[in-house]
N, C-alpha and C positions, 0 to 999 in steps of 0.2 A: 504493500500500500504506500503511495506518495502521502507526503506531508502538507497536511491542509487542516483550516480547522475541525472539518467535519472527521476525520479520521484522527485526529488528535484525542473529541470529544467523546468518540468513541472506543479510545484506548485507555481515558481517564475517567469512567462513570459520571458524564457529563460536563466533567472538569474538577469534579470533587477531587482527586485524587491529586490535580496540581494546586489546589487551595490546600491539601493539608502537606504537601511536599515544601513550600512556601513557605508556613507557618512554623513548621519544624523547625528548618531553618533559624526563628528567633526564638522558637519557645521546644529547643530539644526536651526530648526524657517525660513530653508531658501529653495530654490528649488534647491535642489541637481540635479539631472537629469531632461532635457528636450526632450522628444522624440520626433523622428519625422519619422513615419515606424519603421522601425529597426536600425536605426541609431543615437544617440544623441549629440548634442552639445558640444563642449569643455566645460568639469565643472573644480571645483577645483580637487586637486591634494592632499590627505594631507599627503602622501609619497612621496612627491616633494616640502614640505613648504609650500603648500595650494595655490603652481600656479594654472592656470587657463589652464592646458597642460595635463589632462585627457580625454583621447577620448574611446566612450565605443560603438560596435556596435554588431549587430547580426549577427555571422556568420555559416551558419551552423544549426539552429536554438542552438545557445550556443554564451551567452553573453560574449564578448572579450572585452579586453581593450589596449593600450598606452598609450604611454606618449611623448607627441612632443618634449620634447628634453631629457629623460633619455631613451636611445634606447636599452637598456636592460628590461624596465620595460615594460614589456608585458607578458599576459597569458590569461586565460579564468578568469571566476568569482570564482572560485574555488582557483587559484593561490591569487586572490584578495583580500577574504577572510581568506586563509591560513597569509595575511599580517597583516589583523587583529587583527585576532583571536589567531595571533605567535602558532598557531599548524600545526605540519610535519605530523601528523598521518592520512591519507586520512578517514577514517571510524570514528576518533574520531572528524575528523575537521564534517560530514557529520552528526553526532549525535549533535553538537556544532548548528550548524547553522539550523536545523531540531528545536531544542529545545529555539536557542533564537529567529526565527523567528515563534513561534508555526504554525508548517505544520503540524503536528499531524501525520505522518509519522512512522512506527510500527518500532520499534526496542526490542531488546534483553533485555538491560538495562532498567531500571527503567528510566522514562521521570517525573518527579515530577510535571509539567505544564501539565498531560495528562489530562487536560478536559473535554474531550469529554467522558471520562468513564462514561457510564450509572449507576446510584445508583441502589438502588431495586425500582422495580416497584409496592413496595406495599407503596411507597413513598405519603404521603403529603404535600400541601404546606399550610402552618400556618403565618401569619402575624399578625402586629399589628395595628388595626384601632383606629384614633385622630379624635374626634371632632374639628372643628374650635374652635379659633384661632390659627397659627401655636406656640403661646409659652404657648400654651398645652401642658406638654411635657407626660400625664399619659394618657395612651390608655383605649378606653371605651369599648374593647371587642377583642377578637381572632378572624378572619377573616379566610376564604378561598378564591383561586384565585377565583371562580365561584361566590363569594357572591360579590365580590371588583368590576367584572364583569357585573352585576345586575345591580350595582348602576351608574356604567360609562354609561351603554345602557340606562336606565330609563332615565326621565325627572327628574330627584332630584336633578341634577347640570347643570340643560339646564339653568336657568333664571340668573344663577352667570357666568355662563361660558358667555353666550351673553352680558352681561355687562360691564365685565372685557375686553375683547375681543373690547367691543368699547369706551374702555379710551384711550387716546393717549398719557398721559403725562407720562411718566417713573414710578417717583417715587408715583404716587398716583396711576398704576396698580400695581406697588408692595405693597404697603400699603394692596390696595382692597384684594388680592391676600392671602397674612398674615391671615388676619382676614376673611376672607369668604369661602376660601375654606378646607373639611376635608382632610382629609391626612392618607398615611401607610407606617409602614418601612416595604416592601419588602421582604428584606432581613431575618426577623424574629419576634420573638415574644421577647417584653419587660417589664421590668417593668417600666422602667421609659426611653424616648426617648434621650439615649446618649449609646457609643460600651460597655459603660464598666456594661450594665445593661442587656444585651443579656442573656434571659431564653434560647431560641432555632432556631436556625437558621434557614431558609425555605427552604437553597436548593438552591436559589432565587438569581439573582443578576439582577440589572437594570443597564442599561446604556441607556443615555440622549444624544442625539442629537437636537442641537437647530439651530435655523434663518436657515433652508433650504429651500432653493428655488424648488428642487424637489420631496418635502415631498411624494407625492404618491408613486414615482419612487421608490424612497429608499426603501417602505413599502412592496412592491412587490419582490422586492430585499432582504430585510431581511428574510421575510418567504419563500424563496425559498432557503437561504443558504444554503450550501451546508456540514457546519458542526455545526451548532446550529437550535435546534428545539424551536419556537416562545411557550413561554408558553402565555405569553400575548403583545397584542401588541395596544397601542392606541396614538391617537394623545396629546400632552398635552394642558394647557389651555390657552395656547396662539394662540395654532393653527398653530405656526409654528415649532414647532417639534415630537419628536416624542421619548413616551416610549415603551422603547423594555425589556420586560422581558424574561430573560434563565435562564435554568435549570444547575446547578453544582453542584460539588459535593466535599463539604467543608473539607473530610477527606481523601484528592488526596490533598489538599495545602489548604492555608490560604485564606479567601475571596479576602485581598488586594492585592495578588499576581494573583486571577484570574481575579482580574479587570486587570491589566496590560497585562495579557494575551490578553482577551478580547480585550483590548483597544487596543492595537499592530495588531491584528489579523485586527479591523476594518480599524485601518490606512493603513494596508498593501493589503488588500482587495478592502475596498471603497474608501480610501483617504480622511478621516474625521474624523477630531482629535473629540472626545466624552468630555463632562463634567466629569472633574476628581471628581466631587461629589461623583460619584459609588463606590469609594474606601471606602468611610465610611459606614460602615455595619448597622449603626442607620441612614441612609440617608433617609431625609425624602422627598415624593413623594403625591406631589399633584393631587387629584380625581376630572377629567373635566365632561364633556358632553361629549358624542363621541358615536353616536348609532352605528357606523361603527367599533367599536373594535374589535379586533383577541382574540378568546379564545380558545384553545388548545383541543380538542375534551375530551383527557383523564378528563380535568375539568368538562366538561357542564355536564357528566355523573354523578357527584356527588350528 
């Protein structure tokens, strides 16, 4: 889809999603927008001194705004934005908000955050497998996703994962956790587990989502996304979250700037902030039990 605002509007539930992308901005860590149908709450103001005289509803299917006492200060989200973003240019404010909300949205210019570019499909993915204990930091071999796969579905980490699973006291399932189970950086091949030792990157990026209450929901939810294809997907060893691995492509931008992508993309999607772990590109990823794991069809063929 090209970047216009009817495609905009309908990448953002009418625009709601770039009024609360905005908002955050001045009022992080806090619930900027409360809806309720198509109409939301008085919030803060932060072109008003951060009163509480912001009123933002649907009309039209096209998210509006006021201000209960600057009676000039009304427009659509577009207007809202242009307050922002302090751009007049309708087409550059529209490439602006396209690109810092990644809507992946097709334009003219070069989009430096275009993620979604597929690499070649004579593509591998190569990691690095750790033996236990985690300050192991030197990998006992080059891994594929299909082999990492193998060892998630088997029984090789059912007796440690059921274990760990039933400690209750914090710090001695992290202890257990350290020293019992193996591990891989994801993200590439190394010689030694720290970024600045990176032989060759995978392609790979993971992102962590932990303590979810509707861990299946989600899981169904992520492999049906609608702009990330699941290379791998399994629960992790606690059982209450869940690693999501995808496909990028590290010579469109830098890993740390696609985690951000990513990370943004999820917030503005599902509404759940991820482990800022995944920024680190020697992040290291611990190998559960999970016979029920996603594996990406182009793998199993391997």
């Amino acid at each position: 889809m090209e970047i216009s605002r009817e495609n905009i509007l309908n990448k953002t539930h009418y625009g709601l999603n770039i009024y609360a992308f905005v908002l955050r901005k001045y009022y992080p860590n806090t619930t900027v927008l409360s809806v309720k149908g198509r109409d939301c709450e008085i919030t803060r103001n932060p072109f008003n001194g951060g009163k509480a005289t912001l009123q933002v509803n649907v009309v039209d299917f096209v998210a509006k705004h006021s201000d209960t006492e600057l009676k000039d200060f009304k427009g659509d989200v577009f207007d809202f934005a242009s307050y922002h973003f302090k751009i007049l240019d309708e087409q550059e404010l529209l490439e602006k908000i396209n690109n810092e909300l990644y809507l992946n949205l097709k334009t003219n210019k070069k989009n430096e955050f275009s993620w979604l570019d597929e690499p070649d499909d004579t593509w591998y993915a190569y990691s690095s497998f750790y033996k236990a204990p985690i300050r192991n930091v030197y990998p006992t071999e080059k891994v594929r996703l299909h082999q990492i796969f193998e060892r998630i579905t088997s029984d090789k980490y059912k007796s440690i994962t059921e274990k760990f699973r039933a400690i209750s006291d914090i710090k001695e399932a992290r202890k257990y956790k350290a020293n019992h189970f193996d591990y891989v950086t994801f993200s590439g091949v190394f010689s030694k587990r720290n970024d600045d030792s990176l032989i060759e990157h995978s392609s790979l990026l993971t992102i962590d989502f932990d303590h979810l209450e509707n861990l299946e929901e989600l899981k169904q939810q992520l492999l049906q996304d609608e702009y990330f294809e699941t290379e791998l997907l399994f629960t992790s060893p606690s059982g209450k979250g869940i690693k999501w691995i995808i496909r990028i492509d590290v010579s469109k931008a830098p890993h740390s700037e696609y985690f951000k992508a990513v990370a943004n993309y999820i917030k503005q999607t599902y509404n759940i902030e991820v482990d800022q772990s995944g920024k680190d590109v020697s992040r290291a990823c611990f190998l559960p039990y999970d016979p029920t794991a996603f594996l990406h069809k182009r793998h199993q063929a391997l």
